[in-house]
C-alpha positions as CSV (number, residue, x, y, z in Angstrom):
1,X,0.0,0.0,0.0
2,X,1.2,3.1,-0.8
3,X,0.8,7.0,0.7
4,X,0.1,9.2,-2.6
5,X,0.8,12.6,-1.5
6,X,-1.6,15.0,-4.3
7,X,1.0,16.6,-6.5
8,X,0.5,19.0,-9.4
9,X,-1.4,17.3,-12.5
10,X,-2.1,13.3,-10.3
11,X,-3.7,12.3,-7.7
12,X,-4.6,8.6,-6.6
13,X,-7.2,8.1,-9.8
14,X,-5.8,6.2,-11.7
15,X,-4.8,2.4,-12.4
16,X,-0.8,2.7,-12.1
17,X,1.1,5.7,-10.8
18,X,4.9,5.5,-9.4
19,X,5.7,6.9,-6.8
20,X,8.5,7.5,-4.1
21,X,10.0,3.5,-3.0
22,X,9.6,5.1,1.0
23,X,5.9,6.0,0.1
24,X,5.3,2.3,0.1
25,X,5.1,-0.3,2.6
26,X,3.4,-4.0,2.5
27,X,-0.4,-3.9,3.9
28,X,-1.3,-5.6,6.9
29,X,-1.6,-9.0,7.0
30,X,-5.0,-10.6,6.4
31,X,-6.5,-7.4,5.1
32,X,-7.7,-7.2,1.4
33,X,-6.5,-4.1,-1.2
34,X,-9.6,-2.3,-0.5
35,X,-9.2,-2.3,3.0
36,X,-5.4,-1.2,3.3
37,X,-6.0,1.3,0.8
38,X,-7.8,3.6,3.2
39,X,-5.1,3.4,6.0
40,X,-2.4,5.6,5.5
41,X,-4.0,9.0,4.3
42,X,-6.0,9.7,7.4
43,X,-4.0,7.6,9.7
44,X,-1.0,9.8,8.8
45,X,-2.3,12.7,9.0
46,X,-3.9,11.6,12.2
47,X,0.1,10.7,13.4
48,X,1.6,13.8,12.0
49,X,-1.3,16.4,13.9
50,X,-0.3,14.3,17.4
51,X,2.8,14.6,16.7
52,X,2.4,18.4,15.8
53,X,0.4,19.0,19.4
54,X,3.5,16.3,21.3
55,X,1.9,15.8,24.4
56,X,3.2,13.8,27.3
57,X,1.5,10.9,28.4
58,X,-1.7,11.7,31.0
59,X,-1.8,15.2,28.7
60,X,-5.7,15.7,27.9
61,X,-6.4,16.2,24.3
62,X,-9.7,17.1,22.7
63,X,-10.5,15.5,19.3
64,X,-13.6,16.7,17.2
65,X,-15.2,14.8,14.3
66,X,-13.9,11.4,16.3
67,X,-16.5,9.5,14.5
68,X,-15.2,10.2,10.9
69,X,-11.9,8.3,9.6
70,X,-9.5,10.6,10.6
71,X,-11.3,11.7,14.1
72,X,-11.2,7.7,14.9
73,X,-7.9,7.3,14.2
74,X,-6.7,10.2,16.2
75,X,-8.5,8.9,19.1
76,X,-6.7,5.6,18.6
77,X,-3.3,6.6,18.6
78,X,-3.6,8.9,21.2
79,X,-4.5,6.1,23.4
80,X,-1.2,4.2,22.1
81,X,0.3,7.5,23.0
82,X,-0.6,7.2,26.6
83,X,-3.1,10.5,26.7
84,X,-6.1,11.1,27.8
85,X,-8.8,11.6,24.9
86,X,-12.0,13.7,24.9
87,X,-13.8,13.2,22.1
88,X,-17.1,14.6,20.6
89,X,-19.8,12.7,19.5
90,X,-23.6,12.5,18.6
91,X,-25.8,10.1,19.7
92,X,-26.2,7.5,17.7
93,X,-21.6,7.4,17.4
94,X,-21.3,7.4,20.8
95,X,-21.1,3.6,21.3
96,X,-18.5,3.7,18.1
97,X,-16.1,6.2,19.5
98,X,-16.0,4.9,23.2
99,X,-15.2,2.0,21.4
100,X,-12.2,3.7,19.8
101,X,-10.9,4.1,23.5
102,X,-12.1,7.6,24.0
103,X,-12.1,8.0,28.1
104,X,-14.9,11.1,28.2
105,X,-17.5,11.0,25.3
106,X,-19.6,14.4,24.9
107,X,-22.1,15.3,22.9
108,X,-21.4,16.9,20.0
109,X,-22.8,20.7,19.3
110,X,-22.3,24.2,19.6
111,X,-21.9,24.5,23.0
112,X,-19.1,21.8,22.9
113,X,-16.0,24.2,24.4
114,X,-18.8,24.6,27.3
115,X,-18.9,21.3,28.0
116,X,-15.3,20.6,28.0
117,X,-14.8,23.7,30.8
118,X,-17.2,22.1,32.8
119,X,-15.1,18.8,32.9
120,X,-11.6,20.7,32.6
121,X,-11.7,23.9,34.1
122,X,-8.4,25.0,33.2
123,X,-9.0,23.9,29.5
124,X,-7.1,21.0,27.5
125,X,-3.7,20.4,26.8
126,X,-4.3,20.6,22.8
127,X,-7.2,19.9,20.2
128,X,-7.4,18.2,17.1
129,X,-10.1,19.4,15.2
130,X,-11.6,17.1,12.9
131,X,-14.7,18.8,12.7
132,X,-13.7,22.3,11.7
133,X,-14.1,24.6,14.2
134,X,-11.1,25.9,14.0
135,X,-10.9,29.3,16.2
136,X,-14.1,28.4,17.8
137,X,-12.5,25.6,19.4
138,X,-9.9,27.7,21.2
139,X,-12.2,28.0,24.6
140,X,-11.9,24.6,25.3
141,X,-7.8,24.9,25.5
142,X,-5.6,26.1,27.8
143,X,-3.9,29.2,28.2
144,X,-1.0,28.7,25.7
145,X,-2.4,25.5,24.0
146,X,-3.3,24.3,20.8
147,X,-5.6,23.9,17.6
148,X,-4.4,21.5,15.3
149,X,-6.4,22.5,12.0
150,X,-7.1,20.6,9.1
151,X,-7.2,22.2,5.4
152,X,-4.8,24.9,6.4
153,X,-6.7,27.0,8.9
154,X,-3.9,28.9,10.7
155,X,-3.8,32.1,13.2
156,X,-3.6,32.6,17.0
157,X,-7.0,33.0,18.9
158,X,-8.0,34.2,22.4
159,X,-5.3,33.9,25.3
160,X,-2.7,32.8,22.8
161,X,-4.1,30.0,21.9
162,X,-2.4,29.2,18.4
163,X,-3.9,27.2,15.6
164,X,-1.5,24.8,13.9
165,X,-2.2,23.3,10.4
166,X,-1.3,20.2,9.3
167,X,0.5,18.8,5.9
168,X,0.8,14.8,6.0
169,X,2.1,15.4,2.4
170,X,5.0,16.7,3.6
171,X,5.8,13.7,5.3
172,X,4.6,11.2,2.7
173,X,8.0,9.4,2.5
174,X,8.4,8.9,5.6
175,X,8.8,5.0,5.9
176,X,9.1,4.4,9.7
177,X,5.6,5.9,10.8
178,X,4.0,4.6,7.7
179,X,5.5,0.6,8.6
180,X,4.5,1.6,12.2
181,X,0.5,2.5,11.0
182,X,0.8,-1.2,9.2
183,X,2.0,-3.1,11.8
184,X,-1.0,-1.2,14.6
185,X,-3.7,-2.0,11.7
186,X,-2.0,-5.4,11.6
187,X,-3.2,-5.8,15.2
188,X,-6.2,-4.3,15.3
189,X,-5.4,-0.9,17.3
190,X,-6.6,1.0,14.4
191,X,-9.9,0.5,12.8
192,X,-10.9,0.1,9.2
193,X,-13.9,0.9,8.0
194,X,-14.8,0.7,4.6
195,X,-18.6,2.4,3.7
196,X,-19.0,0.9,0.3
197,X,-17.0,-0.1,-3.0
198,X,-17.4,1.7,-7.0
199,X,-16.3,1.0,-10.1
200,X,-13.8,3.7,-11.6
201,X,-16.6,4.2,-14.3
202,X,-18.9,5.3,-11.0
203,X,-16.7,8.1,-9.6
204,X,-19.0,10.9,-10.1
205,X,-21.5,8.4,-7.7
206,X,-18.3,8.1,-4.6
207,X,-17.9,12.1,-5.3
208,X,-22.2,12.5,-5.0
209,X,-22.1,10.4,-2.1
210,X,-19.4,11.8,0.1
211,X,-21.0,15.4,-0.9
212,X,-24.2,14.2,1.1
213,X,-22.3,13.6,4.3
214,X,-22.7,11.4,7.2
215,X,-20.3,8.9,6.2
216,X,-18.5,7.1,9.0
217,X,-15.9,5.1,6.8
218,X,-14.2,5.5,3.4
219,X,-15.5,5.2,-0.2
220,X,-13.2,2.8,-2.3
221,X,-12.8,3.1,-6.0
222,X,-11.8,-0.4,-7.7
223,X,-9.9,-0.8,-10.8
């Protein structure tokens, strides 16, 4: 399986594309292509934003989104990192994101940073904001602390609070934290989920699809 970092004129679509030897590493054992094809994109990312934020074990960290893909998988690491997770949810993913070893599950919303004072007066150690709040998120952090952003939302907020972006692009040939996201799939510490399959021919379907929302796993498209 391979990380395809988006460059210029290619992307992943397409039925052969070379790329970097330290992009690649073997998939997990037991799983099938489409399965380990959804792995290292979000899992990355998921590593390179906790490793943005590096927290000490028993740091609190607030993760937004934690149903979707890479919200999942940020909860899942961090637990492998030794931190304690906070994680938003709404009702009907709150039995899937306990499950991904979040230790306080809230209910997603609005008034989310609210909730998170009430627990942790003081604020969080960091965030990692799935769900885009981006500066709106700032309340629930500590004097100091940090927004990891997604799509390149960047700035400082209230009480200098500073909002990092992250680019797992950057770090696409990085071979030892790619083999390292293989071998925790390989033992189940990270979850794969895999929504539904399409033909190449179907694209514009995947594309329609993911535009309603909701989704709580990946779209595959199969050549």
């Amino acid at each position: 399986m391979a990380f395809i970092a988006p460059n210029g004129s290619y992307g992943a679509y397409s039925e052969m594309l070379a790329v970097p030897a330290n992009s690649v590493v073997k998939a997990p054992r037991g799983f099938s292509h489409v399965e380990a094809c959804t792995i290292l994109m979000n899992a990355m990312t998921a590593r390179v934003a906790l490793d943005t934020l590096a927290l000490t074990p028993g740091s609190t960290v607030l993760v937004t989104g934690a149903a979707g893909t890479f919200g999942g998988y940020v909860v899942q690491l961090a637990k492998e990192d030794g931190l304690v997770v906070i994680a938003d949810a709404s009702e009907a993913d709150e039995p899937a994101v306990a499950g991904f070893g979040a230790d306080l599950v809230l209910r997603r919303g609005d008034d989310l940073t609210d909730r998170v004072r009430e627990h942790f007066p003081d604020g969080v150690d960091g965030a990692i904001d799935g769900a885009l709040f981006n500066e709106r998120l700032a309340p629930a952090v500590r004097d100091g602390g940090t927004v990891i952003t997604l799509r390149m939302h960047s700035g400082e907020a209230e009480r200098e609070v500073k909002l990092a972006p992250v680019r797992s692009k950057l770090h696409s040939e990085d071979r030892e934290k790619l083999d390292e996201l293989r071998r925790l799939a390989e033992e189940g510490k990270l979850t794969i989920r895999v929504v539904a399959t399409y033909p190449k021919e179907a694209a514009s379907d995947a594309h329609r699809r993911l535009d309603r929302g909701g989704l709580r796993g990946r779209l595959v498209l199969e050549f």
